[in-house]
N, C-alpha and C positions, 0 to 999 in steps of 0.2 A: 407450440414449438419454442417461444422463447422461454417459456418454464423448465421443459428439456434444459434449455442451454445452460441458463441460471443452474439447476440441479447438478447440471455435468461441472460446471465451474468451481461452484462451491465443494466437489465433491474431490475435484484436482488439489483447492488449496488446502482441504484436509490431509487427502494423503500427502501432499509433500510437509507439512506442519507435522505431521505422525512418522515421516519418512525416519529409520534410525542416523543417526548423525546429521540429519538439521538441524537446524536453529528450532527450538521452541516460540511458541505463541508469546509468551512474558516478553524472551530476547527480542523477538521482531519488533514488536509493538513500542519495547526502549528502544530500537532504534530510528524508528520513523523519523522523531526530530532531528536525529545526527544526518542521515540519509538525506534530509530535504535539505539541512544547511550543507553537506559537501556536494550536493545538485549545483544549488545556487551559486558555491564559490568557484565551480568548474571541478573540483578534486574528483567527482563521482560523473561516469560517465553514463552509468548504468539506467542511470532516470532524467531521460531528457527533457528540455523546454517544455516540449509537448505534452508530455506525458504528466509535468508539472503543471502543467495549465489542467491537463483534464481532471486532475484530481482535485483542482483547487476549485471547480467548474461545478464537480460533484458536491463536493461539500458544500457550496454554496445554493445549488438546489435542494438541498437537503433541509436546511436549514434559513431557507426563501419562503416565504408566504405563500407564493406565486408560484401554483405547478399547473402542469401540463393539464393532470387529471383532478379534478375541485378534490379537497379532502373530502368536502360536504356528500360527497357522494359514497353513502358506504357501503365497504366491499370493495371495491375496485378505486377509489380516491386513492388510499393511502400505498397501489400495489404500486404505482409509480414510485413510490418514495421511497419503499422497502426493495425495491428492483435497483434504483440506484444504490441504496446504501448493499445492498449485496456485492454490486459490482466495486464499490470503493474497499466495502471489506478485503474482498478477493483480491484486487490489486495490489492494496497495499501490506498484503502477506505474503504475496510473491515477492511483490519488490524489496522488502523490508529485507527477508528473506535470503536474495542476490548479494544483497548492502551486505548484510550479516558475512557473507561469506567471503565478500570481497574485502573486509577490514581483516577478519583473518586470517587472511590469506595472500589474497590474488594480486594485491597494491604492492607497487614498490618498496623496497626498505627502507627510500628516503622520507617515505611516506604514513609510516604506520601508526595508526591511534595510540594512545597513552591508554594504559587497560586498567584505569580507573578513571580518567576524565572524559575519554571517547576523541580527546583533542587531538589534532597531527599535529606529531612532531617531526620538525625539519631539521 
């Protein structure tokens, strides 16, 4: 059952990454860093506290010694780790994704990135 879900997920952030008029995979993935710093400065509302902690939460068990399932155990060690990094991949192609659409677009005009620095100008 949770393979289902993983399969169904991954299979959502394809089609919308292949959607015509999205954002490509390249754009998303340059935006991640602009997206996390207008999180954190308040300017982006779209990826909350929360949502910032759990990515940051992922990454760090990703990239932690210390998992749930021993690596040592193979075959099933490393499905923890590949299950999370699925779930970060997915995440942060949607959200990247939202970001993407909301610099432009959806933000105010007092507020619109510089379409070479990514910076907002006030």
């Amino acid at each position: 059952m949770v393979k289902a879900g993983r399969a169904a997920a991954t299979w959502r952030a394809y089609r919308e990454v292949s959607r015509p008029g999205s954002p490509g995979v390249g754009s998303r993935l340059k935006a991640v860093p602009r997206m996390i710093r207008a999180a954190v400065k308040g300017e982006y509302h779209g990826l909350t506290k929360g949502k910032l902690a759990m990515l940051g939460m992922a990454v760090a068990y990703i990239v932690s010694p210390i998992d749930v399932v021993p690596d040592f155990l193979l075959g099933i060690g490393i499905v923890d780790d590949f299950g999370v990094l699925l779930w970060l991949a997915t995440a942060l192609l949607g959200e990247s994704g939202q970001f993407v659409e909301w610099e432009n677009g959806a933000r105010p005009a007092h507020a619109q990135a510089h379409p070479h620095t990514g910076r907002t100008r006030r």
